[in-house]
Backbone as CSV, one residue per row, in Angstrom:
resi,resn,N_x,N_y,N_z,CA_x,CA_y,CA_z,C_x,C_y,C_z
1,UNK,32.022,93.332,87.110,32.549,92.338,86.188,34.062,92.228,86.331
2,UNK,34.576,93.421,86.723,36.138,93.179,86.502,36.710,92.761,87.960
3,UNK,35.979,92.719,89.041,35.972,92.527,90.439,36.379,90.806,89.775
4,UNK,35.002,89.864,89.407,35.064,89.096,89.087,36.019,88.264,88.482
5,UNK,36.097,88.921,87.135,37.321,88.698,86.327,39.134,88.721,86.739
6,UNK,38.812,89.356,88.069,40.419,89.403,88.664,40.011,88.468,89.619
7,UNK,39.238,87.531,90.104,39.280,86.645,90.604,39.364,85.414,90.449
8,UNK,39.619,85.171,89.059,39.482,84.025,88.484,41.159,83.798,88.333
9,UNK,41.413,82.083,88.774,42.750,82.242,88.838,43.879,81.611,87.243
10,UNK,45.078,81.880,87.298,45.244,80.963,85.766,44.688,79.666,85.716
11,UNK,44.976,78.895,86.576,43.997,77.419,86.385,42.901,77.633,85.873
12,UNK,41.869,78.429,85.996,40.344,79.282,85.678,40.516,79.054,84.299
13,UNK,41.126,80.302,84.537,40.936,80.723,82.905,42.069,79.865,81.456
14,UNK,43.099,79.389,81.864,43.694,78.376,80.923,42.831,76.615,80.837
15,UNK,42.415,76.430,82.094,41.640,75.049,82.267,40.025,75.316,81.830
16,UNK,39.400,76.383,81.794,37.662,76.174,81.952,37.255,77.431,80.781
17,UNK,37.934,78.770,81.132,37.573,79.906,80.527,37.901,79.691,79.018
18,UNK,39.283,79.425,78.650,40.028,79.541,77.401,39.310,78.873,76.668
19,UNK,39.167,77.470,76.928,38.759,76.060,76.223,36.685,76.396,75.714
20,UNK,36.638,76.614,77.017,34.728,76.708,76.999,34.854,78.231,75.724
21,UNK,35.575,79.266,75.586,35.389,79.879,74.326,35.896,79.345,73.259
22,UNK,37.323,78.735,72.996,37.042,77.848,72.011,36.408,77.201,71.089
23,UNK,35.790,76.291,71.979,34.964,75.300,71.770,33.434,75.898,71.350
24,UNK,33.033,76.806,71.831,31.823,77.318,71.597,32.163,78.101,70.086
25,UNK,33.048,78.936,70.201,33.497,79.277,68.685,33.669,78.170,67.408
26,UNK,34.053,76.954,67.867,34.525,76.133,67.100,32.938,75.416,66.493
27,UNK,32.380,75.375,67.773,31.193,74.880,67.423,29.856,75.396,66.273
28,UNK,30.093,76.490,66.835,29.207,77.422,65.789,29.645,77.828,64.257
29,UNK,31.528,77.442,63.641,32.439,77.347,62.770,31.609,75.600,62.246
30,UNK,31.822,74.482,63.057,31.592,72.978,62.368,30.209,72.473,62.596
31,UNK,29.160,73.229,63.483,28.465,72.304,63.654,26.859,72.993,63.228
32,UNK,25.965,72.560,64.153,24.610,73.122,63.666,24.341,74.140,65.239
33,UNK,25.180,73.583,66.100,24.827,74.335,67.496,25.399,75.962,67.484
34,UNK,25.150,76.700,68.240,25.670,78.343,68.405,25.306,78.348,69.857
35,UNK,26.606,78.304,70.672,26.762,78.649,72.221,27.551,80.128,72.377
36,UNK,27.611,81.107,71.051,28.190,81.959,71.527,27.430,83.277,71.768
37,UNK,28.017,84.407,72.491,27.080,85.324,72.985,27.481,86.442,72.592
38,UNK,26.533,87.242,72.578,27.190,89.019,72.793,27.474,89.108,74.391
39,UNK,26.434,88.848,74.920,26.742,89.295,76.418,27.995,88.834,76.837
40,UNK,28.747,89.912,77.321,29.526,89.617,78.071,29.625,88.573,79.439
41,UNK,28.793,89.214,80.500,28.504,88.757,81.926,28.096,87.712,81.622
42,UNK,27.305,86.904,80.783,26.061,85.855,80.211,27.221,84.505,79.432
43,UNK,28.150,85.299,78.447,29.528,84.561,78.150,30.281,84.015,79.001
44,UNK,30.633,85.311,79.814,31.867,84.413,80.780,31.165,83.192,81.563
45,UNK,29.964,83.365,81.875,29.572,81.801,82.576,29.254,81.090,81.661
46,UNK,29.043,81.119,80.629,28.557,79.811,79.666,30.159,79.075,79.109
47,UNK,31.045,80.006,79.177,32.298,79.615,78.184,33.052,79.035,79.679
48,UNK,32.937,79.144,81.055,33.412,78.709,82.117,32.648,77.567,82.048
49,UNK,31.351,77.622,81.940,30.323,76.083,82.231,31.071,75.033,81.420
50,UNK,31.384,75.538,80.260,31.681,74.364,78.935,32.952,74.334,79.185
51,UNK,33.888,74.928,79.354,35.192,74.555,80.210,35.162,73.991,81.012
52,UNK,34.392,73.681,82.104,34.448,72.761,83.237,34.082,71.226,82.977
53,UNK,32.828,71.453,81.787,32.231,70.122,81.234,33.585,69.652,80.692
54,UNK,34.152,70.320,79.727,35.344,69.790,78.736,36.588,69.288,79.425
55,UNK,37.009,69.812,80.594,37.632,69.720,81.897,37.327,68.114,82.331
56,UNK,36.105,68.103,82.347,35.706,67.026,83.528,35.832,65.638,82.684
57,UNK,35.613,65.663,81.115,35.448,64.526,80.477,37.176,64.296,80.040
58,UNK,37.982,65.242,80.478,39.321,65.222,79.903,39.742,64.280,81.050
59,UNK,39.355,64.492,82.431,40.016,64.403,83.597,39.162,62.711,83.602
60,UNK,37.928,62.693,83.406,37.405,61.029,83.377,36.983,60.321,82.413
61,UNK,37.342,60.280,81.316,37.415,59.961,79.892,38.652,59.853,79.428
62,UNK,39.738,60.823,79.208,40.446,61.046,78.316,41.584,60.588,78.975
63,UNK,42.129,60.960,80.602,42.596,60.711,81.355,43.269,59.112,81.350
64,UNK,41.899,58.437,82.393,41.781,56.576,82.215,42.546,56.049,81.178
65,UNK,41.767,56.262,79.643,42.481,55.819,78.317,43.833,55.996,78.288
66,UNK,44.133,56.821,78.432,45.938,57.475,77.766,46.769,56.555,78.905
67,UNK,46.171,56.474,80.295,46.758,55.473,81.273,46.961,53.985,80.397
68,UNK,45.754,53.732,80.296,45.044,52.461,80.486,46.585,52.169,79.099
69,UNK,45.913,52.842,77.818,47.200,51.988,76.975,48.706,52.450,77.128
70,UNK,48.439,53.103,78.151,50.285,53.865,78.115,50.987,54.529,78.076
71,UNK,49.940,55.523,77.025,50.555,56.858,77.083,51.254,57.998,77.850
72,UNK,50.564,57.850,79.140,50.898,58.697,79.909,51.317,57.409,81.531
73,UNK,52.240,58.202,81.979,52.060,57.311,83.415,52.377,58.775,84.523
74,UNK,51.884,58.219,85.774,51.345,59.100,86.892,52.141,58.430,88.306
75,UNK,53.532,59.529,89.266,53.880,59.008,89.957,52.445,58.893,91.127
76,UNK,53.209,57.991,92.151,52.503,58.428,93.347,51.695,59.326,93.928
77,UNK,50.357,59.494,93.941,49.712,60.607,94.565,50.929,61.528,95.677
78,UNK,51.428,60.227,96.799,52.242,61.050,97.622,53.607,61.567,97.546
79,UNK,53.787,60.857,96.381,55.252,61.509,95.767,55.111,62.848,95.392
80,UNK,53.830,62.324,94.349,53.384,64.308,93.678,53.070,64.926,95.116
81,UNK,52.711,64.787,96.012,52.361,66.091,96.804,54.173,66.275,97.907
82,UNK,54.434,65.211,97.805,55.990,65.700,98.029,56.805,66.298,97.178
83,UNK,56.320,66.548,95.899,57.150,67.158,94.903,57.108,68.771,94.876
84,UNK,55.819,68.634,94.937,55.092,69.943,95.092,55.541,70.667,96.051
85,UNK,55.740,70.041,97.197,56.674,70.797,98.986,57.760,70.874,98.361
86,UNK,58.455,70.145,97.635,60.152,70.590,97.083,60.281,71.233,96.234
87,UNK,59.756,71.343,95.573,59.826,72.072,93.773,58.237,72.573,93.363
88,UNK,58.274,74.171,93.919,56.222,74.819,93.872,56.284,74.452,92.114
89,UNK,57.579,74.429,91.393,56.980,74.900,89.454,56.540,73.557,89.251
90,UNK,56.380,72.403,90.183,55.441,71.165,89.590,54.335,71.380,89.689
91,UNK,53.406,72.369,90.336,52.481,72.691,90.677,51.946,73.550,89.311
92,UNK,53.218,74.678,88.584,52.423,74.801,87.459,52.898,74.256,86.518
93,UNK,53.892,72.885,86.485,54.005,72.365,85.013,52.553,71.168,84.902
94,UNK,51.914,71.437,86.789,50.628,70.327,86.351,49.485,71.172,85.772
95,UNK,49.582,71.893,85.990,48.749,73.645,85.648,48.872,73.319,83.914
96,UNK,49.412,73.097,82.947,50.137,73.351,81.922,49.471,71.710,81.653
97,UNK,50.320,70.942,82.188,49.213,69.441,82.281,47.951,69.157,81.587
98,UNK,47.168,70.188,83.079,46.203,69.744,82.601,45.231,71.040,81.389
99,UNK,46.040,71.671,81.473,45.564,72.580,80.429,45.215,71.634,78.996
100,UNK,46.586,71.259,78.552,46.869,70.356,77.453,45.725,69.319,76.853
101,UNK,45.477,68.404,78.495,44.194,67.416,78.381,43.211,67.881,78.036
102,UNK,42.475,69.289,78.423,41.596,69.991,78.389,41.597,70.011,77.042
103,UNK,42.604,70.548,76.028,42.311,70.905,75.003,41.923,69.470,74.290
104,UNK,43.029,68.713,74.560,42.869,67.157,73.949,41.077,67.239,74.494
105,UNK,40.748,67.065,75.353,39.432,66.729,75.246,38.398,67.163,74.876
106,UNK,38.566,68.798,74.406,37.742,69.945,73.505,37.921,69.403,72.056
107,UNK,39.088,69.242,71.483,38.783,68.481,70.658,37.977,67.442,69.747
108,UNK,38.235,66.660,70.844,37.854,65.414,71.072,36.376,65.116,70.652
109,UNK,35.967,66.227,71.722,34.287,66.639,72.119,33.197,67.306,70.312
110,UNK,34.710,68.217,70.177,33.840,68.817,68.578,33.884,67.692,67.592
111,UNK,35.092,66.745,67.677,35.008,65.834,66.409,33.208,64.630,66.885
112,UNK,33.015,64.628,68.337,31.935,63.577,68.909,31.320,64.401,68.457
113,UNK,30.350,65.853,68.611,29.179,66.546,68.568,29.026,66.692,66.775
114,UNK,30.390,67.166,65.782,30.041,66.755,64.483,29.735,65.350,63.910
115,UNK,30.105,64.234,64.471,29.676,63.043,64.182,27.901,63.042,64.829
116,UNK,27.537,63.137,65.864,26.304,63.180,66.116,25.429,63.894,65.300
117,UNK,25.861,65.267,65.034,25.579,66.422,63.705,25.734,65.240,62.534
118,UNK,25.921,64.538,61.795,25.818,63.868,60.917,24.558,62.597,61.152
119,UNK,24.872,62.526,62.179,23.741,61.249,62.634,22.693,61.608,62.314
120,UNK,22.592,62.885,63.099,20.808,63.337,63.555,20.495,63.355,61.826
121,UNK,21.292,63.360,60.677,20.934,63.717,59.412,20.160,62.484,58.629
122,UNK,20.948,61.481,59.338,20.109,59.842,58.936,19.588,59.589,60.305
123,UNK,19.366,59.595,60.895,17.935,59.946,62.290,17.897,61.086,62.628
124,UNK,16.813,61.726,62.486,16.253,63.131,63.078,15.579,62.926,63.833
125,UNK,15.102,61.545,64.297,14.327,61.452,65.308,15.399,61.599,66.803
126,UNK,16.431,61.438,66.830,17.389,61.902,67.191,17.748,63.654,68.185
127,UNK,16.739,63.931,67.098,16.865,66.099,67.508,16.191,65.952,68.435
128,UNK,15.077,64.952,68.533,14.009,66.215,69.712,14.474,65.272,71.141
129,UNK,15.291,64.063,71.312,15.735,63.688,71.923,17.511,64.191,72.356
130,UNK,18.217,65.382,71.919,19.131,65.408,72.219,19.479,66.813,73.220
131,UNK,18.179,67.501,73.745,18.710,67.852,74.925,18.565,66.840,76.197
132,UNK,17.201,65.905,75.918,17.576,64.575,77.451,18.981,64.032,77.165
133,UNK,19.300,63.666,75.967,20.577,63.238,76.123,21.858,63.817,76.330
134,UNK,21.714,65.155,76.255,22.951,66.258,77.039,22.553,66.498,78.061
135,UNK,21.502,66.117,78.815,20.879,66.652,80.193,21.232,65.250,81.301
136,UNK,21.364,64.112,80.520,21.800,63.037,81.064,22.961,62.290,81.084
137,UNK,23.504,63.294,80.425,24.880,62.657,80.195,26.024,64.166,80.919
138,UNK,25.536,64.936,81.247,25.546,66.352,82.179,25.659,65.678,83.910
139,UNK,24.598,65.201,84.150,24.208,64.588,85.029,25.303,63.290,85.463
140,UNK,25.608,62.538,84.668,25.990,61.325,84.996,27.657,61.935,85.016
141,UNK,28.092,63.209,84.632,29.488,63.292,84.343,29.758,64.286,85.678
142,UNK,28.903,64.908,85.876,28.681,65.237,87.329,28.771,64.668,88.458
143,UNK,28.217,63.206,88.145,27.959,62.516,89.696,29.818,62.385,89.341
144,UNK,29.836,61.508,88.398,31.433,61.006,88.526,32.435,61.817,88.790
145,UNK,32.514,62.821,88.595,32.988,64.017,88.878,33.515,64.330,90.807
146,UNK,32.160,64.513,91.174,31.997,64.339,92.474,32.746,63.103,93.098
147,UNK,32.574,61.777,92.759,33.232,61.358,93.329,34.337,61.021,93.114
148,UNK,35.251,61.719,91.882,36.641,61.695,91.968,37.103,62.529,92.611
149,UNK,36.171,63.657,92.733,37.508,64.938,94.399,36.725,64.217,95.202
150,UNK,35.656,63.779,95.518,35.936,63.239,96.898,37.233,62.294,97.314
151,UNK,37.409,61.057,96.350,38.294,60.315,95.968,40.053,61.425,96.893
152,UNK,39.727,62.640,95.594,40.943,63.096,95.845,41.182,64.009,97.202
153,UNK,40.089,64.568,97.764,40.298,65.084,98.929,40.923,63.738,100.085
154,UNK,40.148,62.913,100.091,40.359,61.523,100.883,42.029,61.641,100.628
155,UNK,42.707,61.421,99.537,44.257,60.709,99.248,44.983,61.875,100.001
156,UNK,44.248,63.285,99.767,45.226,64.157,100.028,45.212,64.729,101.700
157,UNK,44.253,64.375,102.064,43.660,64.236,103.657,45.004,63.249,104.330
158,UNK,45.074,61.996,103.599,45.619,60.627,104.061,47.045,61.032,104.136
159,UNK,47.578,61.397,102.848,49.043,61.934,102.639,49.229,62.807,103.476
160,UNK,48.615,64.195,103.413,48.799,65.473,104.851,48.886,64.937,106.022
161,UNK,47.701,63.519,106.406,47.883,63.347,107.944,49.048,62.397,108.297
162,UNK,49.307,61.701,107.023,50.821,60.531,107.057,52.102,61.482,107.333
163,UNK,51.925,62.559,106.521,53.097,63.451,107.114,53.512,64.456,108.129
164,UNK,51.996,64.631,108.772,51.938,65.357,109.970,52.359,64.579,110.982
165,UNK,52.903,62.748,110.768,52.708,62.151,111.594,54.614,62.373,112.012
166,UNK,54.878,62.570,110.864,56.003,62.158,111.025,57.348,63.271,111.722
């Protein structure tokens, strides 16, 4: 376990580990669900799983929006990876970044799952349908997922070989 545990890097554990216990704590504090464990070994992957989910809807959900009206703006893919060759601490003030979103989107996620927790109360027909609907909405955040690092391997492939050129 501790082999393990020293392999996990800060991105790991501030982006996926921190948040996925959180959130599972928080959950079992506001809601009707309990994702938390005694097991240790059995924890660290469930509180990493739900960190990565919470991760992924921050990065394609939460992300888009904050663009879309303004909030946030994003230089150049190839600027950022030229920034990064000049100055490594942009690398962890994006570390810190996206930590932040993460939480914004753990948030986010407990205020959605207590509103649904209220729903299922005026539809209960609702309950016996809401693991297909976390099993499909798992699924669909997955595919998208996938094809945003593909997306991003591609830009960062393009940028590396634009500058190898030069």
């Amino acid at each position: 376990m501790k082999d393990l545990l020293d392999k996990l890097s800060s991105y790991n554990v501030f982006n996926y580990l921190l948040p996925g216990v959180l959130f599972a704590y928080a959950l079992d504090t506001v809601s009707t669900y309990n994702l938390t464990t005694l097991n240790i070994v059995i924890g660290v992957f469930i509180y990493y799983f739900l960190g990565l989910v919470i991760s992924r809807i921050g990065s394609l959900i939460l992300d888009p929006i904050l663009k879309k009206i303004g909030f946030i703006k994003f230089v150049p893919y190839a600027d950022f990876v030229a920034g990064v060759k000049a100055d490594p601490k942009i690398e962890v003030l994006s570390e810190m970044n996206n930590t932040y979103r993460t939480l914004c989107a753990m948030v986010l996620l407990i205020v959605v799952i207590k509103l649904y927790d209220r729903l299922t109360l005026e539809l209960p027909v609702l309950i016996e349908y809401t693991t297909n609907i976390a099993t499909f909405a798992l699924l669909v955040l997955f595919l998208f997922s996938y094809r945003k690092q593909t997306e991003y391997i591609k830009k960062r492939v393009t940028v590396s070989h634009s500058t190898a050129k030069k």
